[in-house]
C-alpha positions, -999 to 999 in steps of 0.1 A, spaced: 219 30 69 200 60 58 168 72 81 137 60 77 110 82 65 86 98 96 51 102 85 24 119 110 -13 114 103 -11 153 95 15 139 66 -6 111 52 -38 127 51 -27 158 31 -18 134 3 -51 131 -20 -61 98 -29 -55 78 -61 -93 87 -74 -93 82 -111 -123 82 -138 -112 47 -152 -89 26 -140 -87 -10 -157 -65 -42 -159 -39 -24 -181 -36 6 -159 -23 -17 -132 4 -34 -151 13 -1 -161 14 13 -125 29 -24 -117 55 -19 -139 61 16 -127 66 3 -97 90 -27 -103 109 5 -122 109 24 -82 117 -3 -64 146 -14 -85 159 27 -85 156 23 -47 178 -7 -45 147 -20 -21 137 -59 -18 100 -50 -20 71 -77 -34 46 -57 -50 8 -63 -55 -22 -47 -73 -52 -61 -68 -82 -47 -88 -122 -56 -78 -110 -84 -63 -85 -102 -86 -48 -105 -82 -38 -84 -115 -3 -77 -105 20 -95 -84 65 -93 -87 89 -98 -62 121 -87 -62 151 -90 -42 150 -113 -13 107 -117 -13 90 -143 -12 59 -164 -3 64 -151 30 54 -116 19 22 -131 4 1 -126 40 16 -91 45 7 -77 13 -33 -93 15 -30 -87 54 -24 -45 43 -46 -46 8 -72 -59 30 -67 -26 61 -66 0 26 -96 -16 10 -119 -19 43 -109 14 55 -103 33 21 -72 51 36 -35 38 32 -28 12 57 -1 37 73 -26 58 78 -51 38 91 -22 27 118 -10 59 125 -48 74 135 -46 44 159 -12 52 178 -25 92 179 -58 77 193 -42 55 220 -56 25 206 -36 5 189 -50 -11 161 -38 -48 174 -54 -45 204 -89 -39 189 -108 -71 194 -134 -68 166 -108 -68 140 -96 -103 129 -59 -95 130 -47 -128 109 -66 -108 77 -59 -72 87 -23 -59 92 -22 -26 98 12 -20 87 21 5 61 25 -6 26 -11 -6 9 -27 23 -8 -64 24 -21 -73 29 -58 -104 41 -62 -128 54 -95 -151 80 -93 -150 77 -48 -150 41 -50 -122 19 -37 -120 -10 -63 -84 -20 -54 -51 -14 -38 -13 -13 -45 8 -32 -17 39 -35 -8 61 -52 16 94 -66 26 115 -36 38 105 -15 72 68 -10 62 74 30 60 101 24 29 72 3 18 49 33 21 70 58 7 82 35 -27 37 28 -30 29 70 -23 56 80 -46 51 52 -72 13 64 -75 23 103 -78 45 93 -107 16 74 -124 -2 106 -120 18 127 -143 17 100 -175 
């Protein structure tokens, strides 16, 4: 089995965030479908889910997902959109902190799972939704989100 990825906090926050002028319903199928297209090149069993101001506008699940992933991939979206960092991120600032984020007691950890997986989209500095995905070791499931969103970059 290959390696999994290592990312620092010095390695997620140099990434910029997914801040576009517009982003609508259409831009997340395309960025869904995009991603179906990575995951598939990967060989991964990844669900993946875009959520945009508040509705469910892309959801597939591939490989060996399944309604099991379904309180992962809210349990992430919801760390990315409260936090309006990826949910790696917001995980690994924890562990450099000493505080893990399950032992803080004024999160309610059955809706926030700070496991990597869930990027924020915003427009114009505003987080209006996030791209989540889970199933594999939740750094693959960084790593297929980052680079998914890079590539939708460049169309």
């Amino acid at each position: 089995m290959a390696e999994l990825p290592v990312f620092t906090v010095e390695d997620l926050e140099v990434v910029p965030p997914f801040d576009r002028p517009v982003f609508d319903n259409d831009d997340a199928v395309t960025l869904g479908l995009l991603a179906v297209e990575m995951i598939r090149k990967q060989g991964a069993n990844l669900a993946v889910r875009i959520v945009l101001r508040g509705d469910e506008v892309f959801l597939a699940k591939l490989g060996t997902t399944g309604p099991a992933n379904d309180v992962w991939l809210a349990g992430k979206a919801a760390v990315a959109e409260r936090f309006g960092e990826p949910s790696l991120l917001v995980r690994r600032r924890h562990e450099a902190a000493g505080t893990p984020f399950q032992d803080r007691t004024d999160i309610d950890h059955a809706v926030f799972r700070a496991h990597g997986g869930a990027v924020p989209i915003f427009v114009s500095g505003e987080v209006v939704g996030t791209i989540t995905m889970s199933g594999e070791p939740d750094v693959i499931d960084h790593a297929i989100a980052a680079e998914t969103l890079r590539r939708f970059r460049s169309l």
